[in-house]
C-alpha atoms as one frame of an Amber mdcrd trajectory, in Angstrom:
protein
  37.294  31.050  -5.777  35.601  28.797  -3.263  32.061  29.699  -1.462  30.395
  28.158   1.158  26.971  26.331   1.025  24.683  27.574   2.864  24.030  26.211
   6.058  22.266  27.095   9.001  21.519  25.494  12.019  20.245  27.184  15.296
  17.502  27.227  17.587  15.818  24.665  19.911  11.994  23.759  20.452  10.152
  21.185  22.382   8.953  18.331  20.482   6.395  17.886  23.034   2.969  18.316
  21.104   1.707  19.729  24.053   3.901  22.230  24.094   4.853  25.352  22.641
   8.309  25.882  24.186  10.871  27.573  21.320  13.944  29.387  21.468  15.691
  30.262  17.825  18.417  32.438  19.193  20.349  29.116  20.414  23.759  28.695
  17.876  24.336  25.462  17.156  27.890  26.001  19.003  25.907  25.869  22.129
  23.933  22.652  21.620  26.382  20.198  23.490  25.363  22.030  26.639  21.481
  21.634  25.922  21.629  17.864  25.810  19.649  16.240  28.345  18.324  19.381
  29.629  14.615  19.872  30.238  12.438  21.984  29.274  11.672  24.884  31.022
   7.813  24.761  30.249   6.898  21.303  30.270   9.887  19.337  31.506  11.098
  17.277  28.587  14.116  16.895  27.275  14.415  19.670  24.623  17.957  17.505
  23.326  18.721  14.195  23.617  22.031  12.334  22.992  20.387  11.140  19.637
  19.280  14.519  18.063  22.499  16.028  19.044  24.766  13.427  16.996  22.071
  13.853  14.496  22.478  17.578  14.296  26.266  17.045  14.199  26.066  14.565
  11.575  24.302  16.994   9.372  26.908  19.878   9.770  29.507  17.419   9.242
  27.683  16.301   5.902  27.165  20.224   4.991  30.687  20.608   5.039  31.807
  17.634   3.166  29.771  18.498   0.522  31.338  21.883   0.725  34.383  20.693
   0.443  33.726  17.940  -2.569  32.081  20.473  -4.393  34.522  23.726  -3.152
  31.495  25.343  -2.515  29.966  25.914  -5.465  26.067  25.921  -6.052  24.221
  23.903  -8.440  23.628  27.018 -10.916  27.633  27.564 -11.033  28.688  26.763
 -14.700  32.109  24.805 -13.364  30.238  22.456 -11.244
């Protein structure tokens, strides 16, 4: 029987140190549409083109891994 890893990715906050801007109901799903767009406290990006493939790159890697190891954990005996 295969599980999944877990994986979780969701929410957005302003890396502005200035700022305390945060909103951790955001699904990763939705990301693509916060790329370039500002934030609504201080005005910086909250996502740039960068952090986005980033983010991607990382789910994409999560799921390999699922799939390499059919989602077993590190504590399963057959791994």
């Amino acid at each position: 029987m295969s599980k999944k890893l877990d994986s979780h990715i969701q929410g957005l906050q302003c890396d502005n140190s200035n700022c305390d801007y945060s909103n951790p109901d955001i699904p990763f799903e939705q990301y693509e549409q916060f790329v370039n767009c500002h934030c609504p406290k201080c005005g910086q990006l909250l996502l740039t083109p960068q952090a986005y493939k980033m983010c991607v790159a990382m789910k994409s890697m999560g799921n390999l891994l699922t799939k390499i190891t059919r989602g077993q954990k590190e504590n399963d005996q057959e791994l």
